[in-house]
Structure formats: structure tokens, C-alpha cells
C-alpha positions in Angstrom: 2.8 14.9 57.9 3.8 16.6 54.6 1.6 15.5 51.8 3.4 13.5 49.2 3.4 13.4 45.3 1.8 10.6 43.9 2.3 9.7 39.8 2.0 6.5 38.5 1.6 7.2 34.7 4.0 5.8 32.4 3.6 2.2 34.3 4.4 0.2 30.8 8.2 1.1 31.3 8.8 -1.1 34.5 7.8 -4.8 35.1 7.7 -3.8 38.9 5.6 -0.6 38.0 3.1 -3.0 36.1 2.7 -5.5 39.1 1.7 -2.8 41.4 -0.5 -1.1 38.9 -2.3 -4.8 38.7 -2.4 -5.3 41.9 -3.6 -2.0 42.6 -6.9 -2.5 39.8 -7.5 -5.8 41.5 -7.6 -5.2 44.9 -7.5 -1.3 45.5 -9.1 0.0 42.8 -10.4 3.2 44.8 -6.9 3.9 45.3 -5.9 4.2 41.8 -7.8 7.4 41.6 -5.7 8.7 44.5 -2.7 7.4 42.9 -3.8 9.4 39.5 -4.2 12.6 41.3 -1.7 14.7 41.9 -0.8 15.7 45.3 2.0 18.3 44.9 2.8 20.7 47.9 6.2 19.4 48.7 7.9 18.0 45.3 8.7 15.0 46.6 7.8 11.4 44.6 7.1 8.0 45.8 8.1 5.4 43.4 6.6 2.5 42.6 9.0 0.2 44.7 8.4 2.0 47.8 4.8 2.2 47.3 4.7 -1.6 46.5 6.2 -1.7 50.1 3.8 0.7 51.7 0.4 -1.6 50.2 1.5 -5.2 50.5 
């Protein structure tokens, strides 16, 4: 499984981006960190929709 990029600053420029970044503090919060840390060993990014998919 290749490891994955994960970046979720600049949330305030998407609604969608802001619903998973509250959703996120409210009910994951220990995965905010992970979300805040980059991963990068393949370039590749999830974005916010897919990840919305991947949690709820």
C-alpha cells in the first residue's frame, strides 16, 4: 500500500473542506494531527471530498 499525501491547510477556501475539518475536530480529533502531517513518498494528494468519503 503506497503511503499517501495528506494536506488539509488552507480549509477556509472550500465549504466542503470546512465540513470535514469540523467534523474531523469533533469526532476525530487525533486524526487531525495525522491529517496535518505530511506523508510524502509518492506525490500523490487526497482531497478533501475523497477523504470526506473515506471517514463518514
Amino acid at each position: 500500500m503506497e503511503n499517501i499525501f495528506w494536506n488539509v491547510r488552507g480549509l477556509m477556501e472550500n465549504e466542503k473542506q470546512l465540513d470535514l475539518k469540523f467534523f474531523l475536530k469533533e469526532h476525530k480529533p487525533a486524526f487531525v494531527s495525522l491529517l496535518e502531517t505530511k506523508l510524502n513518498a509518492t506525490g500523490h494528494k487526497v482531497l478533501a471530498h475523497k477523504l470526506w468519503r473515506l471517514i463518514s
